[in-house]
N, C-alpha and C positions, 0 to 999 in steps of 0.2 A: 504494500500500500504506500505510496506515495505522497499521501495528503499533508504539507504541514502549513497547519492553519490552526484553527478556532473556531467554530460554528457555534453561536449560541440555538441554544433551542429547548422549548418547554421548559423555563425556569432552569436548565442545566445549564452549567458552565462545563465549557467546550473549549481545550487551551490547544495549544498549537502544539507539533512533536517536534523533539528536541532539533535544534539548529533557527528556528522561525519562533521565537520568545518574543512576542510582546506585549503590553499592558492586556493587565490579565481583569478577570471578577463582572464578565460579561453575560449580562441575561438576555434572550430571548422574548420576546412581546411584537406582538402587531396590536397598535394603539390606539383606535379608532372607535370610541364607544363600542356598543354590543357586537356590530359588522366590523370588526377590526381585522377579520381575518379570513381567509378563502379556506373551507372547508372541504377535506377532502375524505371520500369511503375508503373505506378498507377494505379491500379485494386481494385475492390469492391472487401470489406472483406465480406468472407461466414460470412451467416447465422450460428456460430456455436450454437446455444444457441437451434436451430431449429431440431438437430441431439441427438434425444433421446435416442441412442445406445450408452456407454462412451466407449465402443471401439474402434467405427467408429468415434465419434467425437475426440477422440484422436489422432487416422488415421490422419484423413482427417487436423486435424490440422497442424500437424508435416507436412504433406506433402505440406502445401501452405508454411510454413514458410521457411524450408530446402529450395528451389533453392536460396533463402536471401541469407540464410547463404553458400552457396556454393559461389556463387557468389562476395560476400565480401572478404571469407577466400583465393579466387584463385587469387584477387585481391592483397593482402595482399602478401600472397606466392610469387607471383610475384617479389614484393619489395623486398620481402627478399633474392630470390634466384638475384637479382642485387648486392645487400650487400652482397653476400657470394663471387659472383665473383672479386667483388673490394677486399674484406679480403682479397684472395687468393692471388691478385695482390700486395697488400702490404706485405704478409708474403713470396714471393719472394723478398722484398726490390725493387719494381720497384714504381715508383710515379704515381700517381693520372691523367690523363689529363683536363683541365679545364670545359670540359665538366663534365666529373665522377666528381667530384667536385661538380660543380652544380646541380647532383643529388644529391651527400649527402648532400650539403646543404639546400633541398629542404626537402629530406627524416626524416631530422633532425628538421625543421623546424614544419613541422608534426608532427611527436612525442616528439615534445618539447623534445630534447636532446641536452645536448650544443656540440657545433662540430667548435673547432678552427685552429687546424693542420692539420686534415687528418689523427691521426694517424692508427693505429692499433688496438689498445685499445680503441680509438675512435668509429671507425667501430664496434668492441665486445660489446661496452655499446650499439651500438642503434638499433643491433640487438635482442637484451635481450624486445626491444620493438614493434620490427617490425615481428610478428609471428602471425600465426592463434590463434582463439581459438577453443577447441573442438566444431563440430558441434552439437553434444548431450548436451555438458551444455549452448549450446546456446538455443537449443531447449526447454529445461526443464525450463530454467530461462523466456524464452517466455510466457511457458504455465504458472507457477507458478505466475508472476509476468500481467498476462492478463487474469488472470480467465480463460484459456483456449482458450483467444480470446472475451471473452463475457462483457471484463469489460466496460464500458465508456468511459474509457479513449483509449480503444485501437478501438472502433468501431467510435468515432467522432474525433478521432486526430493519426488514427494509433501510436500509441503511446504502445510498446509491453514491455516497461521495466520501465516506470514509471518517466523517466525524466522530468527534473523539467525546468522550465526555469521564468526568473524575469524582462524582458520586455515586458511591457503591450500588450496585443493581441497576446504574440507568442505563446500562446496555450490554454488550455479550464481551465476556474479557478474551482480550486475543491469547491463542493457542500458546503465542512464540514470547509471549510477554517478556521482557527482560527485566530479571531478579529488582526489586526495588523499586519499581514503574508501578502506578495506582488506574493508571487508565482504563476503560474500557470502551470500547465500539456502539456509539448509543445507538438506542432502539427507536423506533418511530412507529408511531398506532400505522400509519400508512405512508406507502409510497410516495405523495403528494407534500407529507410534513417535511420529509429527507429535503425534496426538491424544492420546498419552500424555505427552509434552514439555509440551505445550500444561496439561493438568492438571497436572500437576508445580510449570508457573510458579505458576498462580493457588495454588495450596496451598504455595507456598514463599517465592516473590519478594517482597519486602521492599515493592515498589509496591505488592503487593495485601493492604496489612493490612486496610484498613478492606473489602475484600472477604470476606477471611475473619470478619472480627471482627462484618460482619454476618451473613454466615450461622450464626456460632458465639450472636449473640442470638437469633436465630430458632429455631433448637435449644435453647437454652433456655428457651423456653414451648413446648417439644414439640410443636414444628409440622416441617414439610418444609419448607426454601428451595426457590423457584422460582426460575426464570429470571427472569420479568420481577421478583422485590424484589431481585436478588443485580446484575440489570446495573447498578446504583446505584452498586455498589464499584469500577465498573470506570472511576471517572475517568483513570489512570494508562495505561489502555491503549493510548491513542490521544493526540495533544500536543493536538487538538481537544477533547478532555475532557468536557466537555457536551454540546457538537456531537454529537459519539462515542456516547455515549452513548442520546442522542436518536435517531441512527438504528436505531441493535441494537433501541433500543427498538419503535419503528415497524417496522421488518423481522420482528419479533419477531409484533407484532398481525395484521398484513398474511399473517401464513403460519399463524398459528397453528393452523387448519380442517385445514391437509397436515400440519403436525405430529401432530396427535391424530388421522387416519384412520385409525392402526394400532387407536388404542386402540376406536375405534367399530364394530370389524368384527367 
């Protein structure tokens, strides 16, 4: 496993593995009154290990995972398209009402952004964290980081990107453990939390600024971030960092015909 990062999720603290330490004591929350959060069922994960076609099992993989990831990023989207119309509201010089307020203090609260005036600038920074991420390097980092779905950790803890978490019982303790190490593999009610944690980090965690700060330049020549310009930010994710890098990227080329079969039909 590769991951070294920090996912917060479900009140667990999720630290990074050894070589990627940084500020630690992070929780997980989506902040938004009662609908803070995109809900997802809990369904048995295919048999992928059963599909001896790496076509079809690629297929078929990409296809359980995407409605997740649609469903998170339209979540997401949503926030943001609120924070655009409050910007819009401030760059008229009109003020806040106390409710829009308690959005952003809510929204802010979420993606750990300090938010003390309201102002304008304000709004611009917590935008920069409130953004989808490409549904194909969500995709890619699933399959890469879940053996395609087939790993342990993603068939007994839905667990599709490797998070870690360090209170006892909150997920499956690795086999290979080394003496000393308190970690275990957390666990997720469903496939959809993994994939929601998993966006949360990259839109939150202090590693992935220059991930976000690149796609936040890309939005500003009013373009769409993809996956292949955004997996550049992701030195931090993996202690290999280039290495890392390089493969998501190649994994990336090498599938990209199964990723787009939806869109060609």
């Amino acid at each position: 496993m590769s991951l070294k990062k920090f996912i917060p999720t479900n009140g667990t603290i999720i630290l990074s593995t050894v070589g990627i330490i940084l500020a630690a004591s992070i929780y997980y929350h989506f902040g938004m009154l009662d609908n803070s959060k995109p809900h997802f069922k809990a369904v048995p994960l295919p048999d992928f290990a059963a599909i001896t076609d790496v076509h079809q099992k690629k297929s078929e993989f990409f296809k359980f995972i995407k409605p997740y990831v649609q469903q998170k990023n339209a979540f997401v989207k949503h926030q943001r398209e609120i924070l655009i119309s409050l910007q819009n509201k401030l760059a008229k010089q009109q003020e806040l009402s106390s409710s829009e307020r308690d959005t952003v203090t809510q929204l802010a609260k979420q993606y750990r952004v300090e938010v003390k005036d309201f102002t304008l600038n304000e709004i611009d920074t917590l935008l920069v964290h409130v953004d989808e991420v490409p549904e194909q390097l969500v995709l890619i980092q699933a399959a890469n980081e879940s053996g395609w779905g087939t790993s342990r950790f993603a068939k007994q803890a839905n667990n599709f990107f490797g998070q870690w978490c360090f209170t006892k019982g909150c997920g499956v303790v690795p086999s290979q453990r080394k003496k000393g190490m308190t970690h275990e593999v957390a666990t997720f009610d469903s496939v959809g939390d993994s994939v929601a944690a998993y966006v949360d980090n990259l839109n939150t965690n202090q590693a992935y600024r220059s991930f976000r700060e690149l796609r936040a330049n890309i939005r500003a020549q009013h373009k769409t971030p993809t996956a292949e310009q955004l997996i550049y930010g992701l030195g931090s994710y993996s202690e290999r960092s280039d290495g890392y890098i390089k493969d998501i990227l190649t994994m990336l080329r090498h599938n990209k015909s199964i990723l787009e079969e939806d869109l060609q039909k």
